[in-house]
C-alpha positions in Angstrom: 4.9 -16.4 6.4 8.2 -14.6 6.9 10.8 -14.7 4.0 14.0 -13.0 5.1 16.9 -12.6 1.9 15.0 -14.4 -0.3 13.5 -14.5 -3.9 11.7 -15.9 -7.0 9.3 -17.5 -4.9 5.8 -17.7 -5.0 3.1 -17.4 -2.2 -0.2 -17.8 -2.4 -3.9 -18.8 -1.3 -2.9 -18.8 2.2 -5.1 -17.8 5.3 -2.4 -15.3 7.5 -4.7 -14.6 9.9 -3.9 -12.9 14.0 -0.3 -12.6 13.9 1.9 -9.9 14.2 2.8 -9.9 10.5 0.6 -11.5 8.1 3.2 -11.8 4.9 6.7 -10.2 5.5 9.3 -10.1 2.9 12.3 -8.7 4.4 16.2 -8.2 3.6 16.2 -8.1 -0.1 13.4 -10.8 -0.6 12.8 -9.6 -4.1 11.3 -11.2 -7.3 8.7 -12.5 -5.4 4.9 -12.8 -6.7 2.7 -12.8 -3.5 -0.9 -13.2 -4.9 -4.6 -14.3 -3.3 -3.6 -14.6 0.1 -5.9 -13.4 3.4 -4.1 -11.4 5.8 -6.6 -10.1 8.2 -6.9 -9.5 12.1 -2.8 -8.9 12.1 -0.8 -6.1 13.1 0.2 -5.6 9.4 -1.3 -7.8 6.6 1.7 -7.6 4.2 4.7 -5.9 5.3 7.7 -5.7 2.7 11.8 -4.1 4.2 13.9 -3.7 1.9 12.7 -6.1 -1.1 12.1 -4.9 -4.4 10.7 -6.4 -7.9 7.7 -8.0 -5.9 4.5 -8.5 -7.2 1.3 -7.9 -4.2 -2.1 -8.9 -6.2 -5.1 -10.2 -4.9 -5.0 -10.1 -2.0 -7.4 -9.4 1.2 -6.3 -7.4 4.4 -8.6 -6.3 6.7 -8.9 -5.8 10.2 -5.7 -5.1 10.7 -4.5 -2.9 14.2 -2.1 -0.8 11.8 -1.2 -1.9 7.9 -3.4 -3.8 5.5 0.2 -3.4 3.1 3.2 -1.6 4.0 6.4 -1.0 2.3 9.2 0.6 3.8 13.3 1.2 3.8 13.9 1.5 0.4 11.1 -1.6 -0.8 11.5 -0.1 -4.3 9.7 -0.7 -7.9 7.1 -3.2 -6.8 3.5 -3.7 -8.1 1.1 -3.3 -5.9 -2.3 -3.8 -7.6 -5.9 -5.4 -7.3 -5.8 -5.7 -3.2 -8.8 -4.8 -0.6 -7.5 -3.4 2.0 -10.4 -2.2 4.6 -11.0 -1.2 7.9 -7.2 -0.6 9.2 -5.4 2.0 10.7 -3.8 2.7 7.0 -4.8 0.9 4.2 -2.2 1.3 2.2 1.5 2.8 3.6 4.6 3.4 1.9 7.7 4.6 3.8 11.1 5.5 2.2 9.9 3.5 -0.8 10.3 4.5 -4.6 9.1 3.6 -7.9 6.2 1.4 -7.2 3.1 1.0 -8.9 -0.3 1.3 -7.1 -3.1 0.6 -8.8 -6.9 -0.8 -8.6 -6.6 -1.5 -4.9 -10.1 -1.2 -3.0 -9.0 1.2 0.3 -12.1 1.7 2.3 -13.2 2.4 5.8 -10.1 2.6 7.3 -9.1 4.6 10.2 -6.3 7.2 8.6 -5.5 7.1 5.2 -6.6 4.9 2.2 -2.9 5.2 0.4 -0.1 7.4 2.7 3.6 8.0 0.9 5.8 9.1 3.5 9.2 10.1 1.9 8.3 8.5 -1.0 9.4 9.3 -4.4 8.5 8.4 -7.8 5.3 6.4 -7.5 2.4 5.6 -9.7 -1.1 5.5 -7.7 -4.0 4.9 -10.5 -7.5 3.4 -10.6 -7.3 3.0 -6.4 -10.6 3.6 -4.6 -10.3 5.4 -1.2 -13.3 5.8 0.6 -14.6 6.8 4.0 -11.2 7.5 5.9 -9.7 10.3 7.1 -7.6 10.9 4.3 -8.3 9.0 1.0 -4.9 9.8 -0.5 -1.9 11.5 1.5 1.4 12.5 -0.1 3.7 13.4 3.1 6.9 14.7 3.7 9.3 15.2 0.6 7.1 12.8 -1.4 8.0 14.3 -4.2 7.6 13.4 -8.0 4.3 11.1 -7.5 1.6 10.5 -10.7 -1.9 10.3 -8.8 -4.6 9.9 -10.9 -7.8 8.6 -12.1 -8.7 7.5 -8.0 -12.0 7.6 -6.1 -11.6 9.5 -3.0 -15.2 10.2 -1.7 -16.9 10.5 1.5 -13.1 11.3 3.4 -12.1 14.4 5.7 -9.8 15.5 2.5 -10.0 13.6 -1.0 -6.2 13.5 -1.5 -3.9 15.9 0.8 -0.3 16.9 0.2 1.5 18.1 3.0 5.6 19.4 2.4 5.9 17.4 -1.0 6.7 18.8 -4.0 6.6 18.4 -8.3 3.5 16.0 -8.1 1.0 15.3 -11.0 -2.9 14.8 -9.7 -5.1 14.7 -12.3 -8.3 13.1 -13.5 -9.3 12.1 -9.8 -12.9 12.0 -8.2 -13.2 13.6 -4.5 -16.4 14.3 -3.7 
């Protein structure tokens, strides 16, 4: 399913399933609600570029050879919440993405990272379980001014790991 510049729409229950993309919102596709949908066995699950003011809740993506959701090039304040996302490369990838909301997602299993922020500012990761990866929970590379807390990170290489990022708040989470 491949929305390119545009919005208000709504997409859901759908089986996305071996496909390059599962769900891609792209060019300023923003207002969307994208909600119970099965993205697995793709290269990403749900990939939004440059789209903002989407809602991502639901939804299952598993399996996939690289994203379960990614959101990159300035895909900005979007709400990102109730998702499993196990058994990718990264569960969970932002890139160049700001003020989001990431919270209650199940991130499990998966070959890197439960969540990874690269370059990204100003986000809210709460209530997110990361367990069994490498990394539950990376802030990367001038990901600066992120709230993480409350998470499970257990059972990973490092719990959550910030590497050249700055003026973060990590509190109240469980690495063990």
């Amino acid at each position: 399913i491949y929305l390119s510049s545009s919005s208000n729409n709504t997409i859901t229950g759908n089986t996305c399933n071996n496909n390059y993309r599962g769900i891609l919102l792209y060019l300023s596709s923003n207002n969307n609600t994208v909600t119970g949908n099965t993205c697995n066995n793709n290269n990403s699950g749900i990939h939004l570029s440059s789209s903002s003011d989407n809602t991502v809740t639901g939804n299952t993506c598993n399996d996939n050879s690289n994203n379960g959701i990614y959101l990159s090039s300035s895909s900005n304040n979007n709400t990102i919440t109730g998702n499993t996302c196990n058994n990718n490369n990264y569960s969970i990838r932002l890139y160049l993405s700001t003020n989001n909301t990431i919270t209650g997602n199940t991130c499990n299993n998966n070959i890197n990272y439960g969540i990874y922020l690269s370059s990204s500012s100003n986000n809210t990761i709460t209530g997110n379980t990361c367990n069994n990866n490498y990394r539950g929970i990376l802030l990367y590379l001038s990901s600066n001014n992120n709230t993480v807390t409350g998470n499970t990170c257990n059972n990973n290489n490092s719990g959550i790991h910030l590497s050249s990022s700055s003026d973060n708040t990590v509190t109240g989470n469980t690495c063990n």
